[in-house]
BAZA-302744 format. One record per residue (C-alpha): residue in three letters; x, y, z. Coordinates in steps of 0.1 Angstrom, whole numbers, padded with zeros to 4 digits, always signed. Each point is the difference from the previous one (the first is absolute). Example, Ala and Ser with C-alpha at 12.3 -4.5 7.8 and 13.67 -1.06 7.14 Angstrom:
<recs>
Ala+0123-0045+0078;Ser+0014+0034-0007;
</recs>
This chain:
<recs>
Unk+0000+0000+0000;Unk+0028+0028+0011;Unk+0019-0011-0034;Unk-0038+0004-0022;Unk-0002+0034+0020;Unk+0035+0012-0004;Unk-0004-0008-0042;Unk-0031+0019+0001;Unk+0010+0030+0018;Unk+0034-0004-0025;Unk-0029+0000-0029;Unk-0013+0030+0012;Unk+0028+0018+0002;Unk+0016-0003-0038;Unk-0042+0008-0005;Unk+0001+0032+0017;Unk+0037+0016-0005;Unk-0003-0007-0036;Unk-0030+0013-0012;Unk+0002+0030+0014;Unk-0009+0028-0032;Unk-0026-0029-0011;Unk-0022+0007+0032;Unk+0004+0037-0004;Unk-0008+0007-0034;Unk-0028-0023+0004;Unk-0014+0016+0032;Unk+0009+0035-0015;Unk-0015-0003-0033;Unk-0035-0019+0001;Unk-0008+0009-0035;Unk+0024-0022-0016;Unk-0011-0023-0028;Unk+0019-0030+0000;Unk+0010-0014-0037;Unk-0027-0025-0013;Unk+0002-0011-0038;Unk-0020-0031-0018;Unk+0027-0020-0026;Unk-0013+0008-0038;Unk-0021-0018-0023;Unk-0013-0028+0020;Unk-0001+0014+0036;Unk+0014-0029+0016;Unk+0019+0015+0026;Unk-0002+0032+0025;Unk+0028+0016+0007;Unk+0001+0018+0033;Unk+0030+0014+0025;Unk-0008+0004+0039;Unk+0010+0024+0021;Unk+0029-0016+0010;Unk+0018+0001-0031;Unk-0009-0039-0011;Unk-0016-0009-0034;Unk-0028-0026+0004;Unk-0017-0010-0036;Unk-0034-0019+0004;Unk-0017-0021-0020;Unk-0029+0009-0015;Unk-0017-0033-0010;Unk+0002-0016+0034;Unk+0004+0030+0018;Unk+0032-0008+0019;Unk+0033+0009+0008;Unk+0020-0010-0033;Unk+0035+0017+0011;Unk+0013+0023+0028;Unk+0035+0015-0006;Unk+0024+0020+0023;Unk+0023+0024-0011;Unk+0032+0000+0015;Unk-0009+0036+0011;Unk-0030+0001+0001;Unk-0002+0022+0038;Unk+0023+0027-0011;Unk-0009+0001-0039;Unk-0043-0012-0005;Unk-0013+0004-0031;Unk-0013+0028-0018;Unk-0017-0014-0029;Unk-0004-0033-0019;Unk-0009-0006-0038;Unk-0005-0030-0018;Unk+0020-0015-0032;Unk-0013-0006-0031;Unk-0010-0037+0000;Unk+0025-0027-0019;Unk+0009-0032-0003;Unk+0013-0016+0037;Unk+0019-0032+0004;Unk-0010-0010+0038;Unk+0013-0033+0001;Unk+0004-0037-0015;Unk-0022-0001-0031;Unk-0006-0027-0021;Unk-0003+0001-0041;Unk-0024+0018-0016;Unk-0015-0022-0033;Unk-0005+0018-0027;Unk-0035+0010-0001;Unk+0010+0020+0031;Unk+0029+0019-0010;Unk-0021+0028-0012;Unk-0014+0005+0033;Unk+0024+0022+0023;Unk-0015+0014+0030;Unk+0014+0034+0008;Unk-0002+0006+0040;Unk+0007+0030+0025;Unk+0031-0007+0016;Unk+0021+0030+0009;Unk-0007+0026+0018;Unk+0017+0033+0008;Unk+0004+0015+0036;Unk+0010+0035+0006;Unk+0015+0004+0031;Unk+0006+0033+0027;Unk+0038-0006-0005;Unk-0001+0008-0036;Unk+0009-0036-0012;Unk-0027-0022-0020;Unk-0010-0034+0006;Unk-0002-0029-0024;Unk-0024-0033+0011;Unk-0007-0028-0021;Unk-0032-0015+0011;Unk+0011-0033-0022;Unk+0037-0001+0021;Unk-0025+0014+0028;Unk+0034+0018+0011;Unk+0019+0033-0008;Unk+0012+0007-0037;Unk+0018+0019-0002;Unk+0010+0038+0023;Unk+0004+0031-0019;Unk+0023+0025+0017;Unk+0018+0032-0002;Unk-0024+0021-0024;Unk-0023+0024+0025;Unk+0016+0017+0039;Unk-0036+0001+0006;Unk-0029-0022+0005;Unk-0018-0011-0030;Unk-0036+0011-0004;Unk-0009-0016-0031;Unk+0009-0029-0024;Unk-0010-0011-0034;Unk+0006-0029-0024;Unk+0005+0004-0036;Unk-0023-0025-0023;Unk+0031-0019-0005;Unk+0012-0018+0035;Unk+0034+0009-0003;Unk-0003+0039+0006;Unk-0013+0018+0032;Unk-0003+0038+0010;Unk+0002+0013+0035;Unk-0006+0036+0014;Unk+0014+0014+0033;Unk+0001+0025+0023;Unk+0030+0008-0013;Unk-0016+0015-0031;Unk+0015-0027-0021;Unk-0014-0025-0024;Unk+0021-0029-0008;Unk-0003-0026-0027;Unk+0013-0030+0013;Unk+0011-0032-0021;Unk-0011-0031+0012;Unk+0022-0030-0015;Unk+0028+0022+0014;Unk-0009+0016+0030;Unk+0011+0027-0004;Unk-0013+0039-0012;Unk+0003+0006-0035;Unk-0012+0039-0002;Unk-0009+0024+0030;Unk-0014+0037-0005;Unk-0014+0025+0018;Unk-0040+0004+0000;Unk-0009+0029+0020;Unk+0007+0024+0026;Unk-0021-0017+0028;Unk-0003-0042+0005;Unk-0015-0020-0027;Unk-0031-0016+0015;Unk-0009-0017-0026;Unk+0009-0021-0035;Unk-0018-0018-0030;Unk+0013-0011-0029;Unk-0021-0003-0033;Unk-0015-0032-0013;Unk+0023+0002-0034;Unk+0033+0004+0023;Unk+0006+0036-0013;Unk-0010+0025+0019;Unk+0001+0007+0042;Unk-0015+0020+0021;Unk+0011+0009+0032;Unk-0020+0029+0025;Unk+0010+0016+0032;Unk-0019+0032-0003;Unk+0008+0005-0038;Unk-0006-0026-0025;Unk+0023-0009-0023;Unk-0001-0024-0030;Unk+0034-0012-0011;Unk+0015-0016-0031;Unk+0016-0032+0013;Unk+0021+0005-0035;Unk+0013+0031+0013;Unk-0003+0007+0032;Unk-0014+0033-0005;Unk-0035+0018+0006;Unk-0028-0008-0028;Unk-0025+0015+0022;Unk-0010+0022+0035;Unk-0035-0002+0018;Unk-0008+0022+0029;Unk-0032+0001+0019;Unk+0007-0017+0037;Unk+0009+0020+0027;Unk+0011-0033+0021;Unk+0024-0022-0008;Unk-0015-0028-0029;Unk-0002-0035+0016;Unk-0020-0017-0031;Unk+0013+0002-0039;Unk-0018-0027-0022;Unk-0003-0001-0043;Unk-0036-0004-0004;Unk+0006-0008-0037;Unk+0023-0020-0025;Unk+0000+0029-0029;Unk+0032+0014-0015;Unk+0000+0035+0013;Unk+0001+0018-0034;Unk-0039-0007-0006;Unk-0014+0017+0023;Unk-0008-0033+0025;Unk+0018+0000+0023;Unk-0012+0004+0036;Unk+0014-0008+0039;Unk-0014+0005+0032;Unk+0016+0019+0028;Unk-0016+0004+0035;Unk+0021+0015+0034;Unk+0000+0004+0033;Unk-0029+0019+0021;Unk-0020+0000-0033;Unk-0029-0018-0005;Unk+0001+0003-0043;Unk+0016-0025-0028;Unk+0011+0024-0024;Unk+0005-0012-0040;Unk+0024+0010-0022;Unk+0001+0005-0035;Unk+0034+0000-0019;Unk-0009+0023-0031;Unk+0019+0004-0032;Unk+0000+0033+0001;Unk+0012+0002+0036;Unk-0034+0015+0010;Unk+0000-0018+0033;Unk+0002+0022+0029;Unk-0034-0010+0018;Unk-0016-0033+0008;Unk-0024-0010-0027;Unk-0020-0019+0032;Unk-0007-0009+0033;Unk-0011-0026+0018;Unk-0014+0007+0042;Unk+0011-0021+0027;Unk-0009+0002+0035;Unk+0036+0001+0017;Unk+0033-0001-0018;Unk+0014-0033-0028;Unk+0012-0024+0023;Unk-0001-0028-0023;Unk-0011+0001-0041;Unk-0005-0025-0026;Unk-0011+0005-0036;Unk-0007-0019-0027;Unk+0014+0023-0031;Unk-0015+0008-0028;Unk+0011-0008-0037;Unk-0021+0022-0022;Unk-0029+0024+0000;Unk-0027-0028+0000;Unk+0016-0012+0031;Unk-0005+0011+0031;Unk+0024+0007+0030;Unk-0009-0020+0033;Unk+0011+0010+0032;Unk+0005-0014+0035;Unk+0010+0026+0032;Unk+0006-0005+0034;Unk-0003+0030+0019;Unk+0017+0005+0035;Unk-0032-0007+0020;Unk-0007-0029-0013;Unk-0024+0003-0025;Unk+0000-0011-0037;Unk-0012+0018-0030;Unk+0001-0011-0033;Unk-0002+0021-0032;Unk-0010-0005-0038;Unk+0006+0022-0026;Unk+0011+0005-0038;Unk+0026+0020+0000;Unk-0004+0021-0034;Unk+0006+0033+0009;Unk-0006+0029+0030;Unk-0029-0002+0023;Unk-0012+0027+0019;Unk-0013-0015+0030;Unk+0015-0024+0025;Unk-0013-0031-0003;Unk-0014-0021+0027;Unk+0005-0038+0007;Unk-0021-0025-0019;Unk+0000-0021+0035;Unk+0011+0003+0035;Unk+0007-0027+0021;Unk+0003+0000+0038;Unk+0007-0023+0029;Unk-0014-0009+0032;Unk+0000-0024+0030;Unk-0025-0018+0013;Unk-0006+0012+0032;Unk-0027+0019+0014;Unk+0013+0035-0002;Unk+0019-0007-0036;Unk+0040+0012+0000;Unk+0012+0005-0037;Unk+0024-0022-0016;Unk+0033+0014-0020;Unk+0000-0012-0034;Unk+0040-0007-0003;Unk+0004-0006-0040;Unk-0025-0006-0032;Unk+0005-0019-0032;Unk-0026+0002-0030;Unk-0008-0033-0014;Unk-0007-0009-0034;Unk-0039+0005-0001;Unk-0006+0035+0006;Unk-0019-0007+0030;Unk+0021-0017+0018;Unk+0031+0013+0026;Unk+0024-0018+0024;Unk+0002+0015+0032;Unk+0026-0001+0030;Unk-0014+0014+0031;Unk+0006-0001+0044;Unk+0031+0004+0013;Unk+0035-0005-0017;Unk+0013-0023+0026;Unk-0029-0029-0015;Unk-0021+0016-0026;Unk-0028-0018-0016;Unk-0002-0005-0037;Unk-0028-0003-0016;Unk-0015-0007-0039;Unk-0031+0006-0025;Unk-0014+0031+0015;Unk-0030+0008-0021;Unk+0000+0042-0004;Unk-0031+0001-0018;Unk-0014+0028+0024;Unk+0006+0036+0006;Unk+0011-0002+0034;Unk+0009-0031+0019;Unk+0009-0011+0039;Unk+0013-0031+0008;Unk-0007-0017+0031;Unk+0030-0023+0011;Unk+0006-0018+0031;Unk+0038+0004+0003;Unk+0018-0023+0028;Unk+0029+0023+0014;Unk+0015-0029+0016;Unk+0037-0005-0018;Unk+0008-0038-0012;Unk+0037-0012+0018;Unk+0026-0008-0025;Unk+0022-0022+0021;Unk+0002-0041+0000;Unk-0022-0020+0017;Unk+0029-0020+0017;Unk+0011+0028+0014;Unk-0037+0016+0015;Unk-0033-0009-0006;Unk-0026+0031+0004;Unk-0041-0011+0004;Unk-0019+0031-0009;Unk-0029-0001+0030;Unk-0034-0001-0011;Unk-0021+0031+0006;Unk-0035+0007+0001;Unk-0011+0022-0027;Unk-0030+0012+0023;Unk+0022+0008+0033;Unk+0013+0039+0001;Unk+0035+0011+0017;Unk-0007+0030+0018;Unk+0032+0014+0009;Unk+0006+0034+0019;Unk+0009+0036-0015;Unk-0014+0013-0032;Unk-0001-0014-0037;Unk+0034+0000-0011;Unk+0010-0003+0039;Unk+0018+0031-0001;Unk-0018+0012+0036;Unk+0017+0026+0020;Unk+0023-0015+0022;Unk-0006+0006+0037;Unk+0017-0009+0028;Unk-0006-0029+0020;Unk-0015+0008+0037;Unk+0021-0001+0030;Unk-0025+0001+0029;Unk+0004-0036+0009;Unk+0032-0001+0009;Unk+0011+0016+0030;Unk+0028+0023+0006;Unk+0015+0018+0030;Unk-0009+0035+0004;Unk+0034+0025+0007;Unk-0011+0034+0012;Unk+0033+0012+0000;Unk+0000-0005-0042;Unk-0012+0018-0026;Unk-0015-0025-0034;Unk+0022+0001-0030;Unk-0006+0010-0037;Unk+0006-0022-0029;Unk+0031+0025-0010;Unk+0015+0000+0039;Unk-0007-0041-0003;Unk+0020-0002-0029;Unk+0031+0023+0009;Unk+0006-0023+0033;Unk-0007-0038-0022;Unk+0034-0017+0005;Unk-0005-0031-0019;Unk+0029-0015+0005;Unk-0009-0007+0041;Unk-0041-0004-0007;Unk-0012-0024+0023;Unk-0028-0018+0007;Unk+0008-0018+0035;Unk-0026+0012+0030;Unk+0038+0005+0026;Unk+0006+0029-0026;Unk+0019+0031+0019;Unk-0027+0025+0007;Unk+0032+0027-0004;Unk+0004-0012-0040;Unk-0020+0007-0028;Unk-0015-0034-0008;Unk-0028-0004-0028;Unk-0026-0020+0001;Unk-0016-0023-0019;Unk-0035+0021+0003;Unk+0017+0036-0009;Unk+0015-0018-0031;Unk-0037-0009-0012;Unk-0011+0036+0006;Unk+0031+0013-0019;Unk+0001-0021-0028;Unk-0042+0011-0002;Unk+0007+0036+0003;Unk+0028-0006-0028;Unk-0027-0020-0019;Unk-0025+0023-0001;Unk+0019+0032-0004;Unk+0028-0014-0027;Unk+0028+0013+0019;Unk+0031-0017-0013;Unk+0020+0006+0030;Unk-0024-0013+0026;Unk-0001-0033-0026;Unk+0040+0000+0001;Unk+0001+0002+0034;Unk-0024-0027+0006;Unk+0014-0022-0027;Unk+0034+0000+0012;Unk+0000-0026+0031;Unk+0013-0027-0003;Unk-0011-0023+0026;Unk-0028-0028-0011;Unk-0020+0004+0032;Unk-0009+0036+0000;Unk-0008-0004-0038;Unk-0025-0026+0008;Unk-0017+0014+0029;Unk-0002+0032-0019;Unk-0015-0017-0030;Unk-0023-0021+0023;Unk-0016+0034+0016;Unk-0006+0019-0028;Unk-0036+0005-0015;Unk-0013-0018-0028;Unk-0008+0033-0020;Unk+0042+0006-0001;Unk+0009-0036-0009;Unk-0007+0006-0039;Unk+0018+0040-0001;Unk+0032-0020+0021;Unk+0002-0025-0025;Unk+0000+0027-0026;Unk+0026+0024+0018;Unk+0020-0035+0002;Unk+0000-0012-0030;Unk+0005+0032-0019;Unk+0037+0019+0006;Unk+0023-0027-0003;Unk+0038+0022-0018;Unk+0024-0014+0028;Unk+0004-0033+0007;Unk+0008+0000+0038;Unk-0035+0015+0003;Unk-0018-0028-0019;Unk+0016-0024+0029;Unk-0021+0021+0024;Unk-0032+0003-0022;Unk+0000-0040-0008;Unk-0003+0000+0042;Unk-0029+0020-0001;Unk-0019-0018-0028;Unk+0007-0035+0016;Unk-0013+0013+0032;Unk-0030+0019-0018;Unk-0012-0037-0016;Unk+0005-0021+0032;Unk-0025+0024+0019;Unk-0024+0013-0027;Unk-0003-0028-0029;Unk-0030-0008+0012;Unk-0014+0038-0007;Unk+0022+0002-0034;Unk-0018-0029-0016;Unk-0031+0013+0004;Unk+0009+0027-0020;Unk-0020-0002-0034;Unk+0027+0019-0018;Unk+0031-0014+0015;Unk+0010-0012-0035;Unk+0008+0034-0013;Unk+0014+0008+0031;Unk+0026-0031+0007;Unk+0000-0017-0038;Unk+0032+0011-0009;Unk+0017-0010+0035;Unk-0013-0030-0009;Unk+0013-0006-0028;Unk+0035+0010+0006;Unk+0000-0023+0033;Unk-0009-0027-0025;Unk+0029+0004-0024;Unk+0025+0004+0026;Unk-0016-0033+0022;Unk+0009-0016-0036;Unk+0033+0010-0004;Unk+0006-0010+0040;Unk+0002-0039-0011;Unk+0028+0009-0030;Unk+0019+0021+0025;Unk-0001-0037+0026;Unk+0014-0017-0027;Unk+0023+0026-0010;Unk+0014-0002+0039;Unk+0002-0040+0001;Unk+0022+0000-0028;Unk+0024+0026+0013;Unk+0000-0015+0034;Unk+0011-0033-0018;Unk+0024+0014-0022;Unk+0017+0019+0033;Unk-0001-0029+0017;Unk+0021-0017-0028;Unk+0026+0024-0001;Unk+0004-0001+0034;Unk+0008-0031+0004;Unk+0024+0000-0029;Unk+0015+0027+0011;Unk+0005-0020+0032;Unk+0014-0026-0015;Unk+0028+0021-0020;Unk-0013-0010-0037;Unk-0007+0033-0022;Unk-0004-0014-0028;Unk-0031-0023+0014;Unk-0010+0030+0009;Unk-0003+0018-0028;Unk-0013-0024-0013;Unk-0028-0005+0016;Unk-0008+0037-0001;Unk-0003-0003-0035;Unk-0018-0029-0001;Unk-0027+0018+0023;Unk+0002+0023-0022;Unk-0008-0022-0033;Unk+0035+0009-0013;Unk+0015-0020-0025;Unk+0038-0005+0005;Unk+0029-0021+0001;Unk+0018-0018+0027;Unk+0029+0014-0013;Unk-0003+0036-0004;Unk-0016-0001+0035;Unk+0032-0014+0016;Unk+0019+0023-0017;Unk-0022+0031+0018;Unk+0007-0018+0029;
</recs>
């Protein structure tokens, strides 16, 4: 049991001192859309990175986890942005020969898939190797924003914060032109269906010659940076048809291009209305005049709207969607669901959808949008599946009434003022002669390093008890004030953190867990915070589980506990085989023979080498 706790706690702390900006920019910025991408053509995959920087792609026919894949930096460096390849032929194994009759029939598949990361590098995984491609370094000093694929699966373009655009070379690895886009960070990239043309957006819009390198067109008409750049149709830009969309941040409008001839395109020939700003967008383009351009968006609260329209010149209105679909829960007083990602099937009235929360979405097929406006009831389990072996633990899921309701304390959201648990049970002696301290006089005289906790403490010292660390770590609670936190935070000893856990109200439990789990730059402090967590589940787990949103809140601990529990049993094996191979030396060493020695090192060390040239190290 101590070794199973000590691994834990060791768990927690490699947790904790390493994910430090992760946890910030997460509980800093609550508006960020993670990247979520369907694979082309025949939507067989969904592509998705977590929070924590890891790239999980699920399966779309049996809705399951397909592939989960961990950068090597994947703390310090998450992704940015994801894009699929074009599909092609992939070789995943053993095959045996094709007759004749079926030579014909090739089946192109998704298989790589682009990462941008915050580092400025970008990521290659092969979903057929179901590893890492290749890494393409050294183009951008600045995170990428944005990455694109040219139609042939050799090419890729990546924008930066560093105002860069780079055209990188897969079969090498390497960059084969980089050029300066803008003035501000490119946000965004697309590349036209015929290979030709690209256009890249940070508040300007530009259209480049890939032949050249050099400006063809400008577009203004954002005044936020452009998140969404898509060609809405296959014409050659000299007859008049060709169109893109364009939509940005804090606007609720898809604005369409047209690239004239006569270079008469300084306004948007039309717009589209959205309810909150392009999260997500897929089209279906449109090939001539007679055809008409269909259109899939996401918007960032979780509705979807999609579009139809022949795109054969200006329109003067904004146009409104054909059909609006909406999710809900079944409960009694309905909470919306957020659609994650959409993909427009073959039929017209038919879409893909990806919806709950990114840690397990839910993928579902064949939704008929027939009607004008349409709201989907769903009952969506938040209960997250475990990924490890059943030799090592077996989980039973308990079985819960569906009539029974968990009434829990504090408001919906259970964000209820904290308060202050109540003293007047306990009895304390009365000194005439002394005056009661403030919070700031308390503070000044806390000398942590000699806080005890033993009833035979010196009346002449200043001890502090267990009950005035409650009330502190309370008042620091409820006013934020980091140094009342620091000050709390800072013992040491295991008994005065439990009893101080154990007496605090239930109301504070969630806002400590929070304030624990949240500022975690230096590593000697994550020692301390990990003390303060295990002590918060031992007393409260009961409370925390009934907590109906405790996924959102603890999912990504979760999940980074899991990984490292995994990697626990490689590092045991790793340590049996140096404790063996020590061993050996040792008693070589004893008795006098270097060259046995050596040997044996390298044989540990799957070496292959001679007798000879070993005795002659020796």
């Amino acid at each position: 049991q101590q070794a199973c706790s000590g691994s834990v706690s060791l768990v927690l702390y490699f947790i904790y001192s390493s994910s430090a900006s992760e946890m910030a920019a997460d509980s800093g910025s609550s508006s960020l859309q993670l990247p979520c991408v369907f694979s082309p053509k025949s939507r067989q995959y969904l592509a998705l990175c977590a929070q924590d920087g890891r790239l999980r792609i699920w399966n779309t026919d049996s809705k399951t986890l397909h592939q989960e894949y961990v950068p090597s930096a994947h703390l310090s460096a998450t992704c940015i942005c994801i894009a699929w390849g074009p599909c092609r032929i992939v070789k995943e194994g053993p095959q045996r020969k094709k007759r004749k009759s079926e030579a014909g029939q090739v089946e192109e598949k998704a298989d790589l898939l682009a990462m941008g990361t915050a580092a400025g590098s970008v990521l290659i995984y092969s979903t057929a190797k179901g590893a890492l491609h290749c890494t393409l370094d050294g183009g951008h000093s600045g995170g990428v924003n944005c990455v694109q694929w040219h139609p042939e699966d050799t090419l890729l373009y990546s924008g930066s914060d560093d105002t860069n655009i780079v055209e990188w070379d897969l079969q090498t690895g390497k960059a084969r032109s980089k050029w300066k886009a803008d003035r501000a960070a490119v946000t965004s990239l697309c590349v036209s269906p015929d290979g030709k043309l690209l256009l890249s957006a940070g508040q300007i819009i530009k259209m480049w010659d890939l032949d050249t390198k050099e400006v063809y067109r400008k577009f203004t008409g954002h005044s936020t940076a452009v998140t969404t750049l898509r060609f809405a149709t296959t014409r050659p830009p000299d007859s008049n048809g060709l169109y893109f969309l364009s939509g940005a941040a804090h606007d609720r409008l898809l604005s369409v291009w047209q690239v004239r001839e006569d270079g008469k395109d300084k306004n948007s020939v039309v717009s589209f209305t959205l309810t909150d700003e392009p999260q997500h967008i897929d089209l279906v383009t449109s090939n001539s005049k007679e055809e008409a351009l269909r259109l899939a968006v996401v918007c960032k609260d979780g509705q979807l709207h999609l579009f139809e329209h022949f795109l054969n010149g200006p329109c003067k209105k904004p146009l409104s969607p054909s059909c609006t679909v909406q999710m809900s829960d079944t409960k009694d007083s309905p909470v919306p669901i957020p659609l994650l990602a959409a993909a427009l099937g073959v039929d017209t009235r038919t879409v893909m959808l990806a919806y709950g929360n990114h840690l397990q979405p839910v993928m579902e097929k064949e939704i008929n949008t027939a009607e004008r406006h349409i709201c989907l009831t769903r009952d969506v389990q938040t209960s997250l599946s475990l990924s490890m072996e059943t030799a090592v633990s077996k989980v039973k899921t308990p079985i819960v009434n569906t009539k029974s309701r968990v009434l829990v304390p504090g408001l919906p959201g259970h964000q209820a003022p904290v308060k202050g648990a109540s003293q007047g049970s306990e009895k304390r002696k009365k000194d005439t002669d002394t005056k009661e301290m403030s919070i700031a006089e308390r503070l000044g005289e806390i000398d942590l390093s000699s806080v005890s906790i033993e009833k035979g403490a010196p009346k002449g010292t200043a001890s502090l008890q267990t009950d005035n660390f409650a009330v502190l770590l309370v008042q620091g609670l409820e006013s934020s004030d980091a140094s009342i936190l620091n000050k709390v935070f800072q013992t040491r000893k295991e008994m005065v953190i439990k009893k101080t856990v154990a007496r605090l109200p239930l109301p504070a439990v969630l806002p400590l867990v929070e304030e624990v789990t949240y500022p975690f730059v230096p590593s000697y402090r994550a020692v301390l915070m990990v003390r303060w967590l295990k002590a918060v589940l031992m007393h409260h787990t009961s409370y925390l589980a009934s907590l109906p949103d405790l996924v959102t809140q603890l999912g990504v601990l979760y999940h980074m506990i899991e990984s490292r529990v995994k990697m626990f049993h490689k590092l045991t094996k790793l340590h049996g085989k140096l404790y063996l191979l020590m061993t050996q030396v040792g008693v070589l060493m004893y008795r006098n023979e270097p060259s046995l020695c050596l040997l044996s090192v390298f044989k540990c060390l799957d070496c292959d080498v001679s007798m000879n040239w070993v005795v002659g190290v020796a």
